[in-house]
C-alpha positions as CSV (number, residue, x, y, z in Angstrom):
1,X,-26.2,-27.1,-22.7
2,X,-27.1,-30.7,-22.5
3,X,-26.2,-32.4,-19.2
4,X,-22.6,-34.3,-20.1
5,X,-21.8,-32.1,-23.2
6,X,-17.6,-32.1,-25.2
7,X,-17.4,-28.3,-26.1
8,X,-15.2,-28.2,-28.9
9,X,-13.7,-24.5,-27.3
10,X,-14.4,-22.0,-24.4
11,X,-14.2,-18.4,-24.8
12,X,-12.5,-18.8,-28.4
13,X,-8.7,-20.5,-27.0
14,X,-9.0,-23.5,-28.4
15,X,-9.5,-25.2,-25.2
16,X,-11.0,-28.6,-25.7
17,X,-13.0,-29.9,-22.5
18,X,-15.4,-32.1,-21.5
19,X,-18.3,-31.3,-18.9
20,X,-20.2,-33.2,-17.1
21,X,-22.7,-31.7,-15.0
22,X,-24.3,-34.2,-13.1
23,X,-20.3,-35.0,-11.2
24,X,-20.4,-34.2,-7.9
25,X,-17.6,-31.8,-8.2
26,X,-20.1,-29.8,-10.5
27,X,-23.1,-29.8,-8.4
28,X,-20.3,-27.6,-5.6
29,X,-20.1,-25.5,-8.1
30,X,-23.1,-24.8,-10.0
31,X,-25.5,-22.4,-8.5
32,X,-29.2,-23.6,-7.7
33,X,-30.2,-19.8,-7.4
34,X,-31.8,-17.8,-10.6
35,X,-30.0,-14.7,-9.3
36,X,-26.9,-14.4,-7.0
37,X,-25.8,-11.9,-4.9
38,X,-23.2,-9.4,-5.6
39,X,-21.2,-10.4,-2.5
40,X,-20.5,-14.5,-3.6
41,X,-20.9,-13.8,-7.6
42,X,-18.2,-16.1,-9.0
43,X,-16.9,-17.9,-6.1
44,X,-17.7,-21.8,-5.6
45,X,-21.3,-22.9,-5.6
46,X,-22.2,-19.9,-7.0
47,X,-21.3,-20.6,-10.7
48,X,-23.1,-20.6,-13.6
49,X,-22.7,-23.3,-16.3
50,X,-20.7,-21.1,-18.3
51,X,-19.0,-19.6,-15.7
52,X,-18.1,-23.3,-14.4
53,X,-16.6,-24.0,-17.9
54,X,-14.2,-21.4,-18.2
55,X,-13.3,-22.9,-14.2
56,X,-12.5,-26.1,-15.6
57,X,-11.2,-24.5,-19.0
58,X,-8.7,-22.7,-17.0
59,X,-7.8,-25.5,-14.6
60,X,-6.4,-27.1,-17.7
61,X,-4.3,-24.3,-18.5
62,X,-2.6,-24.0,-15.3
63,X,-1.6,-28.3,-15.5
64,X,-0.3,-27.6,-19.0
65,X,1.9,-24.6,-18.5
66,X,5.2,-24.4,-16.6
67,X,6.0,-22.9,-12.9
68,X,5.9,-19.0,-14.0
69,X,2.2,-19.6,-14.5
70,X,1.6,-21.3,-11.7
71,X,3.6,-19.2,-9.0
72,X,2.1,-15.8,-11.1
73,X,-1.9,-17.6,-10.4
74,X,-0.9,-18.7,-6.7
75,X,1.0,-15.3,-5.8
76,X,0.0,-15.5,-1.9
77,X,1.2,-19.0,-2.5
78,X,-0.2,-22.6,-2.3
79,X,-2.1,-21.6,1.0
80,X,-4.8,-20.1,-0.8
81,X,-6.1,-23.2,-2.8
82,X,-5.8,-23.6,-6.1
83,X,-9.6,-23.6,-6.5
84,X,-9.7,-19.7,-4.5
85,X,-7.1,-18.6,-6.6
86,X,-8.8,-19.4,-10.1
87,X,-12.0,-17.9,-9.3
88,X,-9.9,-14.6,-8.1
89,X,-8.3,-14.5,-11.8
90,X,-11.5,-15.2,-13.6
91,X,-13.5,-12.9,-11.5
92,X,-11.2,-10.2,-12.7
93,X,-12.2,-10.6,-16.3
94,X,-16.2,-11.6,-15.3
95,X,-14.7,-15.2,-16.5
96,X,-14.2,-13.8,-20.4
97,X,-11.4,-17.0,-20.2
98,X,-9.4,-15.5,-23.3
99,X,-9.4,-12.0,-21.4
100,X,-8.1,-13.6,-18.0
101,X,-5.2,-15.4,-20.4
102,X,-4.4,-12.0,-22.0
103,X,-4.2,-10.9,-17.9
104,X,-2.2,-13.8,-16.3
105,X,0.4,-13.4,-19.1
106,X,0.3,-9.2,-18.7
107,X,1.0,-10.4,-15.3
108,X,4.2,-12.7,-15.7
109,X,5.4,-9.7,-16.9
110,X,4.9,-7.2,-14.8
111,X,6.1,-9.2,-11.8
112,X,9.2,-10.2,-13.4
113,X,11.7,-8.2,-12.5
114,X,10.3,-7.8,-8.9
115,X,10.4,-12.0,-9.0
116,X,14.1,-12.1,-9.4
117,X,14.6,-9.9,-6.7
118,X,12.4,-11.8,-4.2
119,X,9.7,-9.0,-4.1
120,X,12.2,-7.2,-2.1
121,X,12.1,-8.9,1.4
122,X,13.8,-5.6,2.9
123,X,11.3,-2.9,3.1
124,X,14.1,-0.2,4.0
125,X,16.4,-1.3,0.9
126,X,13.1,-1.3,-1.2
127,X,12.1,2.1,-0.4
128,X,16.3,3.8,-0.4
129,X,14.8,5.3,2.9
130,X,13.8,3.7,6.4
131,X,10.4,3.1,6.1
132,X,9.6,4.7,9.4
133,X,10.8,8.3,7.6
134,X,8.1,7.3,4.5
135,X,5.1,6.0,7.0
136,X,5.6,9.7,8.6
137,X,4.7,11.0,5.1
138,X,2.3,9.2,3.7
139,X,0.9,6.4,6.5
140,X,-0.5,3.2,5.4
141,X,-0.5,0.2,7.7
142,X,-2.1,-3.2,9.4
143,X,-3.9,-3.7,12.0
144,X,-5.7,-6.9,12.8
145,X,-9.0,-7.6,10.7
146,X,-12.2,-6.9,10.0
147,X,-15.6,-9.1,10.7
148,X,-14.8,-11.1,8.0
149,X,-11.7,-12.3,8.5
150,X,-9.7,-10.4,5.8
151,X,-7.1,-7.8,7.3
152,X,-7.6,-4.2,7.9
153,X,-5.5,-2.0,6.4
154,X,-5.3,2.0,6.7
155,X,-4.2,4.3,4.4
156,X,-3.8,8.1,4.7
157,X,-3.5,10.1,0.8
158,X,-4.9,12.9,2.1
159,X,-1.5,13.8,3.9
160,X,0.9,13.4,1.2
161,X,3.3,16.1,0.7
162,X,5.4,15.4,-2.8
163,X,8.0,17.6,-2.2
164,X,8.6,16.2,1.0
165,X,8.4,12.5,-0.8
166,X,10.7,13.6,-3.5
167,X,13.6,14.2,-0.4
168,X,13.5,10.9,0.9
169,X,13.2,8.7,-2.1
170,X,11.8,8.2,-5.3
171,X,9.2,6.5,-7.9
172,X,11.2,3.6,-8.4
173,X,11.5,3.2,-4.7
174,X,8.1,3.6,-3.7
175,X,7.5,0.8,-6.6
176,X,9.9,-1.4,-5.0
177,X,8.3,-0.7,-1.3
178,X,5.2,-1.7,-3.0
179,X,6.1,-4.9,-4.4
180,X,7.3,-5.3,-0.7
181,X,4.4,-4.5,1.1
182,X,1.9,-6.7,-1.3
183,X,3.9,-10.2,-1.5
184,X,5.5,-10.3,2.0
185,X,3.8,-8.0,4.1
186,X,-0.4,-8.6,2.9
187,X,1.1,-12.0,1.5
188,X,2.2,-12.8,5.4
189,X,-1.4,-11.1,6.7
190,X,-3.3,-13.6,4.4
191,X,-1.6,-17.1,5.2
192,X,-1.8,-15.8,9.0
193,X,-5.6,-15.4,9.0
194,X,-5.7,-18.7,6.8
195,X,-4.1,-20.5,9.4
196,X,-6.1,-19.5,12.0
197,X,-9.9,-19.6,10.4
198,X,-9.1,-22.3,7.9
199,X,-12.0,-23.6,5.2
200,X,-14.0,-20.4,6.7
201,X,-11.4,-17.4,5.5
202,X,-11.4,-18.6,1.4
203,X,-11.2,-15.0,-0.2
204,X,-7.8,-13.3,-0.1
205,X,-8.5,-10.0,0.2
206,X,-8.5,-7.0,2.8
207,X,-11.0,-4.6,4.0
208,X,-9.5,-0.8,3.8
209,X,-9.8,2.3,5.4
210,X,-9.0,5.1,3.3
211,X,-8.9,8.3,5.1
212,X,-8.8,11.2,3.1
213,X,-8.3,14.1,5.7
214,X,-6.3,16.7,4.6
215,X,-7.1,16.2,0.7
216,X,-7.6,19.0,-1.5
217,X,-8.7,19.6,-5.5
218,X,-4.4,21.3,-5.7
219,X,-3.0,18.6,-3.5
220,X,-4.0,16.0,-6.5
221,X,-0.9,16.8,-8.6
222,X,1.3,15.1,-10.7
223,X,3.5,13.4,-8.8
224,X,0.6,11.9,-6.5
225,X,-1.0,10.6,-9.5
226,X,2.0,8.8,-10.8
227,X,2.2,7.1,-7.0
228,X,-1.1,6.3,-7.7
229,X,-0.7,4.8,-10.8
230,X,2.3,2.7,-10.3
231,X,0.9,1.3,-7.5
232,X,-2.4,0.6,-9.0
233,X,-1.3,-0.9,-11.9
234,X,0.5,-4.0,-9.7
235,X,-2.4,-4.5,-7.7
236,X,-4.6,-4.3,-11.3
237,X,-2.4,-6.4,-12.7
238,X,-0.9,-8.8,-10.5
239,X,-3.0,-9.0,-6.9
240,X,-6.8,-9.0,-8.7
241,X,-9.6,-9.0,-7.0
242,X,-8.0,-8.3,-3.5
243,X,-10.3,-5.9,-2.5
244,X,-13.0,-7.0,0.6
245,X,-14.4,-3.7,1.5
246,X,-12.9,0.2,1.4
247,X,-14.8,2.7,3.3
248,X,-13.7,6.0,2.5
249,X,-14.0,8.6,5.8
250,X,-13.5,12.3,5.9
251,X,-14.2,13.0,2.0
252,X,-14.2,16.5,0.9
253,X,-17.2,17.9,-0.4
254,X,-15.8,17.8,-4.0
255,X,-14.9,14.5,-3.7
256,X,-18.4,13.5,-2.5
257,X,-19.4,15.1,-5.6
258,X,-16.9,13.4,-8.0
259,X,-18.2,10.3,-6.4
260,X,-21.7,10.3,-7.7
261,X,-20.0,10.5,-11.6
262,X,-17.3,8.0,-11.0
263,X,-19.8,5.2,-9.4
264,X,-21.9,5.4,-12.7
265,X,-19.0,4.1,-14.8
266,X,-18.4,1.2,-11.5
267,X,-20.7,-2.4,-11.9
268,X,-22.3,-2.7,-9.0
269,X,-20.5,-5.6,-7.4
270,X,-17.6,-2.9,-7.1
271,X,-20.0,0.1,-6.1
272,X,-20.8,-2.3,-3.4
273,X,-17.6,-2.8,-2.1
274,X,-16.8,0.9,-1.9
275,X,-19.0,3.5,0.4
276,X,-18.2,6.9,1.1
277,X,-18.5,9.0,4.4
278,X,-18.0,12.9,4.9
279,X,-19.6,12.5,8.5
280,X,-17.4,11.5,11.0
281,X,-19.9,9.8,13.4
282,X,-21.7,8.3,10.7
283,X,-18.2,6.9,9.0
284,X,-17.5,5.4,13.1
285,X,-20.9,3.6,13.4
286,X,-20.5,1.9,10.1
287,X,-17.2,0.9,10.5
288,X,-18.1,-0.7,13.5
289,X,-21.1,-2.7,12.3
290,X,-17.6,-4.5,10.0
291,X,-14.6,-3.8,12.1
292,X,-14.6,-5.0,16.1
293,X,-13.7,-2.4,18.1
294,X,-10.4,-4.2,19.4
295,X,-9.0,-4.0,15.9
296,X,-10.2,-0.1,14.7
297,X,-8.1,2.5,16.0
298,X,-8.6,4.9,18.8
299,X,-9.3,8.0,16.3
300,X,-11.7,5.8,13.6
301,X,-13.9,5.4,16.5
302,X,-12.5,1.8,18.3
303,X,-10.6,0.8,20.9
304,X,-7.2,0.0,19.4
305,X,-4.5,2.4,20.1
306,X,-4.3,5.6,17.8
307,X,-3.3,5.1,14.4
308,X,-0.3,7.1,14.9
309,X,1.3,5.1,17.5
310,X,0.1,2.1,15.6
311,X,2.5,2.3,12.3
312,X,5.3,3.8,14.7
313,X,5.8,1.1,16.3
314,X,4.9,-1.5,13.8
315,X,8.0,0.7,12.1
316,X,10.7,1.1,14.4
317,X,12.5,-1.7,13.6
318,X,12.8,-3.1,17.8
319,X,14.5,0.2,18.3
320,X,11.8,1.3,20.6
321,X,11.3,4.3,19.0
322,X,9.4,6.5,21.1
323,X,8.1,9.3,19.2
324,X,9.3,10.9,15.9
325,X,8.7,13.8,13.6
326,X,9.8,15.2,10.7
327,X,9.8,18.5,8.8
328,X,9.6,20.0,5.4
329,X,12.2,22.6,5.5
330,X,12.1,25.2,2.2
331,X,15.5,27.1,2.7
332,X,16.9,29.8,0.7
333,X,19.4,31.4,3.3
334,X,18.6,30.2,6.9
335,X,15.7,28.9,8.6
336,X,15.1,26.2,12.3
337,X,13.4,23.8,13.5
338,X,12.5,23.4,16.9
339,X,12.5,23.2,20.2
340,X,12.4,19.3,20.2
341,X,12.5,18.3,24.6
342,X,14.2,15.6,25.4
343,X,13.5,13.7,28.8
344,X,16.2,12.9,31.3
345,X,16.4,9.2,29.8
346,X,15.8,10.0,26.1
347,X,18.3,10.5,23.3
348,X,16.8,11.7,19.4
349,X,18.6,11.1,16.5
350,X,18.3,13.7,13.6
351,X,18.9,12.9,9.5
352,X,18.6,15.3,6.8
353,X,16.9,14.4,3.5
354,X,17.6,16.1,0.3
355,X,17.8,16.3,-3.7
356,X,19.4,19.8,-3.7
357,X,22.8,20.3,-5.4
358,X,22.9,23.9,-3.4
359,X,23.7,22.2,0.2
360,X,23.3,23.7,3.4
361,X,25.1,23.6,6.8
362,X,22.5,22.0,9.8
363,X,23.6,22.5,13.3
364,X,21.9,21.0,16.4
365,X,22.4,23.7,19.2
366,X,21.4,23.0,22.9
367,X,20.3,25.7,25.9
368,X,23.0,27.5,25.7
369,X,23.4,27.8,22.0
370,X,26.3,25.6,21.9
371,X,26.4,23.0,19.1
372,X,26.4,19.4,19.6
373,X,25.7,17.8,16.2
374,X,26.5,19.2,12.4
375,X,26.9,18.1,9.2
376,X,26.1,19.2,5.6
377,X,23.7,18.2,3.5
378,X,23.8,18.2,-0.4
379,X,23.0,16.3,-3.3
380,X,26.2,15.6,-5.6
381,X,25.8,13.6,-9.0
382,X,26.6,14.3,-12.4
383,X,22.8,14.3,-13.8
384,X,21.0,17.0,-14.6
385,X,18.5,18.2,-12.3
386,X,14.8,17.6,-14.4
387,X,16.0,14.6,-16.4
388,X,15.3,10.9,-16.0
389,X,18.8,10.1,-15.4
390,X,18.6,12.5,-12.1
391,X,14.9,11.8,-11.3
392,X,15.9,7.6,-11.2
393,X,18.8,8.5,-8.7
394,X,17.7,8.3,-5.1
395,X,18.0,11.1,-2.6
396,X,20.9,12.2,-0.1
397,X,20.5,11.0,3.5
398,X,23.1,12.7,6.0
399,X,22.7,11.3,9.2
400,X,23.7,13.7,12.3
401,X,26.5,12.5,14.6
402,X,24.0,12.3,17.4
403,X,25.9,11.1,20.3
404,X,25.7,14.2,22.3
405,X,21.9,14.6,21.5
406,X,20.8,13.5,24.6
407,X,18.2,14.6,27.6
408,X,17.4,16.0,29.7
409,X,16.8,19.7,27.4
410,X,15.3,21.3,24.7
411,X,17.3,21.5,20.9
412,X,17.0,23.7,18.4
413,X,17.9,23.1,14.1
414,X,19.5,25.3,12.6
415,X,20.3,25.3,8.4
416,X,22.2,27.7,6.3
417,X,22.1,27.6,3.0
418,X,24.9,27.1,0.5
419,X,23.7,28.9,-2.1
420,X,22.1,32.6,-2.5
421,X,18.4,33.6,-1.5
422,X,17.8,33.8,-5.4
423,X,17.3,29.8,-5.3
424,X,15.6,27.6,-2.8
425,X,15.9,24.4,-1.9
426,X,14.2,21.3,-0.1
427,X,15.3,19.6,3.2
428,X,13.2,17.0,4.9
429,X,14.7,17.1,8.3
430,X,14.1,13.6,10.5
431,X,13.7,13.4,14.5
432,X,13.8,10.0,16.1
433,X,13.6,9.9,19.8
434,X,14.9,6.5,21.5
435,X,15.6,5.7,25.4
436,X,18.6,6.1,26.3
């Protein structure tokens, strides 16, 4: 490549540009390395020639296509810079400019329908469920940020229960609370810490934690995988190369083992960004050679507060929420839950989650066995139970008249079911306690 060269196209789109390599704007750019580090491959002043004409290649593009393009490119918005954003798309596709097309355009399309609906701005009509109820079954949250700059976030598979999930809402839903969660919620995250670090936080992404306690080889079913998929397919498709770091803590032994197949398959700037620990001393001292101990919670080794309390509160609406549990109930003729104690200024509020056309009677029964709270809980529709049509609808929520829930004492939940102990049924039952 001479110095000021016309390439008649890059990367076989017809793409007619002119480059001249001795502009100022070039020399940012162009690396002046022979080989570059896995961490800054593809970002500004780390470029190859080639790499910087499918840069400029693409630049054109994105002033000779309309708005969907554009917003689609900038999806965090205009905060990013136009130049960060690029390099995000083309480092997606190792800056193959025809492939990153083929992805931008995958893209408008994905995000489409979750465009016209503003990326769901509320997180509780997203889900069909309050979020709160969801966090409790499968937790994934913010907190603060790592060294670098990009936000932390925590996630916790290992816990999932699916038939606990399938009572309080459903794929579509968890889509929709995705969609959420990435645009407004990271989206927020990512303009904040661009506000505060300016010109020194330039890569939108965020360092995650994910905690795999409580996996197992028969907890990896179907229904997990489709979560799984759903939600990595939006963030493959639409939020590329958003990944800083993920440290994975309390692996199983065969996933440690899966490991050493999988990262054969991975380049090695992605092995680089992902590292593995079974050992829970060993998976605190690394995170804290990345993560300052203000910002890691209490039980990864830091000084935050627990993770539990963390995504409680971050979930509890301003209702000051003081503790809250919920439980899996499997009924086929009666079955409780309880004691829950209340404190002398504390008041809990139950719901009952469900998918089952049975029903079942709940009563909330005090001391003295005398009820204060009942209601019945079942699923009506017209769909049958196994078909699309019934698996799109979202579960029942039956809120408890709770008024006369209230401390100080200890409560007990009773269920009966509707139906005969030939057929059982799911019930996720939901305790929120709140002050008085």
């Amino acid at each position: 490549m001479t110095k000021k060269q016309s390439k008649g196209t890059v990367a076989a789109v017809g793409i007619p540009i002119e480059l001249d390599l001795d502009s100022p704007e070039a020399g940012q750019f162009l690396t002046k390395m022979k080989s570059v580090e896995p961490e800054v491959w593809g970002t500004p002043g780390h470029f190859t020639e080639e790499q910087y004409a499918a840069f400029v290649a693409l630049r054109v593009e994105l002033s000779r296509r309309g708005p969907e393009f554009r917003d689609t490119i900038m999806c965090f918005g205009e905060e990013e810079g136009e130049t960060y954003a690029l390099c995000r798309w083309l480092r997606a596709r190792k800056f193959n400019l025809s492939d990153t097309l083929v992805l931008i355009d995958e893209a408008k399309e994905e995000r489409r329908e979750a465009f016209e609906a503003d990326f769901y701005p509320d997180p509780d009509a997203a889900l069909g469920a309050p979020v709160s109820t969801y966090i409790e079954l499968y937790p994934q949250f913010y907190n603060g940020h790592a060294k670098n700059g990009a936000p932390l976030y925590i996630s916790k598979p290992g816990v999932i229960n699916t038939n606990s999930m399938e009572c309080v809402t459903n794929l579509d839903g968890i889509l929709n609370y995705h969609w959420h969660v990435m645009h407004h919620d990271f989206g927020n995250r990512l303009r904040e810490r661009k506000s505060q670090m300016g010109d020194r936080f330039t890569k939108f992404a965020c360092f995650c934690i994910l905690d795999l306690s409580g996996l197992s080889a028969t907890s990896i079913n179907r229904s997990v995988l489709n979560i799984i998929k759903v939600q990595s397919k939006i963030d493959n498709t639409c939020y590329v190369e958003t990944l800083s770091k993920m440290i994975l803590v309390n692996a199983p032994v065969f996933f440690s083992a899966s490991w050493k197949i999988i990262k054969g398959f991975l380049d090695k700037r992605t092995q680089n960004k992902i590292e593995i620990f079974s050992s829970k001393s060993k998976a605190t001292t690394r995170l804290l050679e990345l993560v300052d101990a203000e910002h890691l919670p209490r039980d990864y080794g830091g000084d935050a507060e627990d993770s539990h309390k963390i995504y409680m509160r971050q979930n509890s609406s301003g209702s000051g929420l003081l503790r809250q549990d919920v439980q899996l109930m499997t009924l086929r003729s009666h079955d409780s839950y309880g004691p829950v104690t209340l404190g002398a200024n504390e008041r809990m509020e139950v719901s009952i989650f469900t998918k089952s056309e049975i029903g079942a009677t709940f009563k909330v029964t005090n001391d003295a066995k005398v009820a204060l709270a009942s209601g019945e809980a079942v699923h009506k529709t017209q769909a049958k139970a196994g078909t699309e049509e019934f698996d799109k609808e979202l579960p029942t929520n039956i809120p408890l008249d709770s008024s006369a829930l209230v401390g100080p004492g200890n409560f007990k939940i009773r269920a009966d079911s509707n139906g005969s102990r030939m057929h059982s049924s799911n019930y996720l039952i939901s305790v929120r306690v709140l002050p008085k």
